[in-house]
Biotite code that builds the C-alpha atoms (Angstrom):
import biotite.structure as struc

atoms = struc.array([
    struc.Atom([-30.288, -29.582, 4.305], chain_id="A", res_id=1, res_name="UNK", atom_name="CA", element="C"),
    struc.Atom([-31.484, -26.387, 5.281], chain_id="A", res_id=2, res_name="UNK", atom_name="CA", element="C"),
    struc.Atom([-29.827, -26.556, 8.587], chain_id="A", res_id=3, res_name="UNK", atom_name="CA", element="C"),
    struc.Atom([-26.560, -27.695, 6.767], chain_id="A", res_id=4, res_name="UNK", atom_name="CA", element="C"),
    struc.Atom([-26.839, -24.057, 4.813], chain_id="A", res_id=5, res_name="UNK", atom_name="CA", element="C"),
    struc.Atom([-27.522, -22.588, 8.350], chain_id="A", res_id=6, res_name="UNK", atom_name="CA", element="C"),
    struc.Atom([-24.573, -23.843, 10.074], chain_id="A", res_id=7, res_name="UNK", atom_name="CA", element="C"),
    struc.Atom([-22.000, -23.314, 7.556], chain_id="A", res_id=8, res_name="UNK", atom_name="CA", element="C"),
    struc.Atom([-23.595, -19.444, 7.794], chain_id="A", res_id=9, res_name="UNK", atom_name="CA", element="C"),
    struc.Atom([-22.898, -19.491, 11.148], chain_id="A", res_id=10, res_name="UNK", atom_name="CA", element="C"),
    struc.Atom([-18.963, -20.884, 10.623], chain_id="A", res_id=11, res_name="UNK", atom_name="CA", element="C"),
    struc.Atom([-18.218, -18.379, 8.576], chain_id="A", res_id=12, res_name="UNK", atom_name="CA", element="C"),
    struc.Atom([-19.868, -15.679, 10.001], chain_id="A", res_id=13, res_name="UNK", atom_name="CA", element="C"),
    struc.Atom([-18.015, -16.428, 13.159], chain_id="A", res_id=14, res_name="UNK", atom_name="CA", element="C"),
    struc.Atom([-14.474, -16.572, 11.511], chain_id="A", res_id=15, res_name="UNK", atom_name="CA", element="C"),
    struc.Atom([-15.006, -13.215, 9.696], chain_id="A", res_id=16, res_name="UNK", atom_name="CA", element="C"),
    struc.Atom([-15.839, -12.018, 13.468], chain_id="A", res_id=17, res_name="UNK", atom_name="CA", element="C"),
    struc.Atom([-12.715, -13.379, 14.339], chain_id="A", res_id=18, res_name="UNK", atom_name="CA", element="C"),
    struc.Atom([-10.672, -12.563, 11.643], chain_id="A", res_id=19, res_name="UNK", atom_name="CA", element="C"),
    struc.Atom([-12.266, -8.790, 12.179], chain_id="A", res_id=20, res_name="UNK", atom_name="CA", element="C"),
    struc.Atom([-10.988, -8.926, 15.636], chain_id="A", res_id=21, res_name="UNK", atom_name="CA", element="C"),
    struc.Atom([-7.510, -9.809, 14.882], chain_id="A", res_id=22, res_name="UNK", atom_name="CA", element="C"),
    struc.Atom([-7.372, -6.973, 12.310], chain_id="A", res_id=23, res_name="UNK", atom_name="CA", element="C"),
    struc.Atom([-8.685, -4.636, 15.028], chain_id="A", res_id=24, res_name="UNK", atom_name="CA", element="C"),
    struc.Atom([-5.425, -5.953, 17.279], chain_id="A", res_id=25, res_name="UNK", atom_name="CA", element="C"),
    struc.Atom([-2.937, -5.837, 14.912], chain_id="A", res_id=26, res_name="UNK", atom_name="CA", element="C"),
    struc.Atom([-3.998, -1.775, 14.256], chain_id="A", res_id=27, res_name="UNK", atom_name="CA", element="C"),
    struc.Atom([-3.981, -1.026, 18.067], chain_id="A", res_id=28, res_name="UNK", atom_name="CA", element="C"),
    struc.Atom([-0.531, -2.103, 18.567], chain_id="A", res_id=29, res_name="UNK", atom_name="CA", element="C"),
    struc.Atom([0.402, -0.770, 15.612], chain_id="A", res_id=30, res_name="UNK", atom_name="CA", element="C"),
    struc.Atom([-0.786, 2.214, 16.289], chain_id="A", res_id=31, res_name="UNK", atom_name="CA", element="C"),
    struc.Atom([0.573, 2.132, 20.038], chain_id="A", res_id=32, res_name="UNK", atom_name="CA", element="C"),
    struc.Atom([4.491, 1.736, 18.407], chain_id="A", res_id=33, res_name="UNK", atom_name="CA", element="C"),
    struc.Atom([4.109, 4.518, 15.731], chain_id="A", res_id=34, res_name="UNK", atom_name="CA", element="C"),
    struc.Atom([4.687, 8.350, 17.032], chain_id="A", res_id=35, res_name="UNK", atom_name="CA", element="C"),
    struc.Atom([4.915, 11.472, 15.162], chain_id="A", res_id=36, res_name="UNK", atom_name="CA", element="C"),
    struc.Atom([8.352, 12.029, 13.175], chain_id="A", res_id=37, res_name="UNK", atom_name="CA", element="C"),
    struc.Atom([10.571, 15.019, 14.009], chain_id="A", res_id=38, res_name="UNK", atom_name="CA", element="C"),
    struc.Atom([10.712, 18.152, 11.952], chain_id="A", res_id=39, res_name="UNK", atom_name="CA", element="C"),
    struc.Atom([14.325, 16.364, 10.856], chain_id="A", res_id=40, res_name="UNK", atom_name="CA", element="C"),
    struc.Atom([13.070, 13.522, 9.986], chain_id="A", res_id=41, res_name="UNK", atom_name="CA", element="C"),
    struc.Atom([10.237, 14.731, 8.333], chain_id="A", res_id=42, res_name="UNK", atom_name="CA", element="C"),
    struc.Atom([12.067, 16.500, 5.941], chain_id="A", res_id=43, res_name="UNK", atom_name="CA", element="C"),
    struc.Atom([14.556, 14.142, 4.924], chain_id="A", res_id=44, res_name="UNK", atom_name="CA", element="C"),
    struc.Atom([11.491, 11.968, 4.311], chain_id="A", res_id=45, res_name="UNK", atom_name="CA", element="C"),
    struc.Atom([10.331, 14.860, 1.665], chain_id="A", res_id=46, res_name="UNK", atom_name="CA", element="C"),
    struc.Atom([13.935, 15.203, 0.294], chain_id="A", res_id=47, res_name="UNK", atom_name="CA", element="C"),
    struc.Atom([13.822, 11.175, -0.785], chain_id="A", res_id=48, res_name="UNK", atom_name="CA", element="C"),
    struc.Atom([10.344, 10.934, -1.459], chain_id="A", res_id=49, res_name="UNK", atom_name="CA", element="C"),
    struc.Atom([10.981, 14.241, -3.801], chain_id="A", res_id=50, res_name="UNK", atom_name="CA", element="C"),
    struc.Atom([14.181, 12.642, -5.200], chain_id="A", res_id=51, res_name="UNK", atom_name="CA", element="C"),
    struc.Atom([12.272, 9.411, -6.270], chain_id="A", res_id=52, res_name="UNK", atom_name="CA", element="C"),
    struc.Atom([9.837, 10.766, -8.318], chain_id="A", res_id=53, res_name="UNK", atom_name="CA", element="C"),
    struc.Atom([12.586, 12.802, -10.214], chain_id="A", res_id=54, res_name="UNK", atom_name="CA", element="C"),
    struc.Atom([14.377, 9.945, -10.569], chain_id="A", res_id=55, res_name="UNK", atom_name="CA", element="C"),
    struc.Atom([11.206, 7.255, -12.092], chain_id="A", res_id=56, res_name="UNK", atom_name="CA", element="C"),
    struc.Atom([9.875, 10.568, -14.284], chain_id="A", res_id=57, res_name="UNK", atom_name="CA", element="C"),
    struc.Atom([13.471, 11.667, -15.580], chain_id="A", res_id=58, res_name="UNK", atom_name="CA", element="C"),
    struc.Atom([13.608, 7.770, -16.630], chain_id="A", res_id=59, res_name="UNK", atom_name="CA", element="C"),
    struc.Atom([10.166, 7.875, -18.007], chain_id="A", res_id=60, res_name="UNK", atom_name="CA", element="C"),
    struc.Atom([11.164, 10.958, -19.643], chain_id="A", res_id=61, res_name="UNK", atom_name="CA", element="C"),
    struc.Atom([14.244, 9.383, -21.642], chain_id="A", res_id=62, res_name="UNK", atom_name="CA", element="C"),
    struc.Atom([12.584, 5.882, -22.419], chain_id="A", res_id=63, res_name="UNK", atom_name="CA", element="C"),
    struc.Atom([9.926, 8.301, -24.134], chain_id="A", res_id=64, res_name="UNK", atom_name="CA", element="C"),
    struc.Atom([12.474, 10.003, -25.873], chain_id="A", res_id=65, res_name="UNK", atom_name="CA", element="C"),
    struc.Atom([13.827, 7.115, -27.293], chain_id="A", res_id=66, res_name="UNK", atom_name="CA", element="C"),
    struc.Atom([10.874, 5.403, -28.571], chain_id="A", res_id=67, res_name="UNK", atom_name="CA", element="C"),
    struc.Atom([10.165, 8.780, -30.023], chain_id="A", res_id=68, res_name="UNK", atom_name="CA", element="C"),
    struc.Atom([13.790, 9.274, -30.927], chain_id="A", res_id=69, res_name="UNK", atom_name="CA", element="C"),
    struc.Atom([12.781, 5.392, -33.314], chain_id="A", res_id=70, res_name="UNK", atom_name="CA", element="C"),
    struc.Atom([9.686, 6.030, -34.219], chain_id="A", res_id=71, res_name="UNK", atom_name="CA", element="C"),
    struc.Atom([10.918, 9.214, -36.027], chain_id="A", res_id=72, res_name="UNK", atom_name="CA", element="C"),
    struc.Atom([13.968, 7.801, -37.834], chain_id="A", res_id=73, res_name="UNK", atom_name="CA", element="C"),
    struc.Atom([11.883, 5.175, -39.395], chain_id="A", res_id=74, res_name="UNK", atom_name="CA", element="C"),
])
C-alpha cells in the first residue's frame, strides 16, 4: 500500500516536472518573438489604452447617474 502512495508521488511529481518544462518553453519562444515597440507605436498604444478607460468610466459614470437619477424621484 505504502508503495502504491509512493509511486503515484512519483507520477505526479514527474508530470508537474514536465508540465514545468513545457511552461519554461512556451516563455522562451515567446519571449524570442516579442521586441520592444517603437516610440509610434507606443504611443498609439497609450492613446487607446487612455481612450478605454474614458470610455468604461464615462459609462460607469451615467449608469450611476441614473440609478441615482431613480432612486431620487422615488
Amino acid at each position: 500500500m505504502f508503495s502504491k502512495i509512493i509511486s503515484g508521488f512519483r507520477k505526479g511529481l514527474k508530470n508537474n516536472i514536465y508540465k514545468l518544462k513545457q511552461f519554461i518553453a512556451e516563455c522562451r519562444r515567446v519571449l524570442r518573438v516579442t521586441r520592444k515597440p517603437s516610440k509610434e507605436e507606443f504611443k498609439t498604444i497609450v492613446k487607446v489604452s487612455g481612450l478605454g478607460i474614458l470610455f468604461i468610466g464615462l459609462i460607469g459614470f451615467i449608469l450611476q447617474m441614473i440609478k441615482n437619477y431613480i432612486i431620487l424621484r422615488k
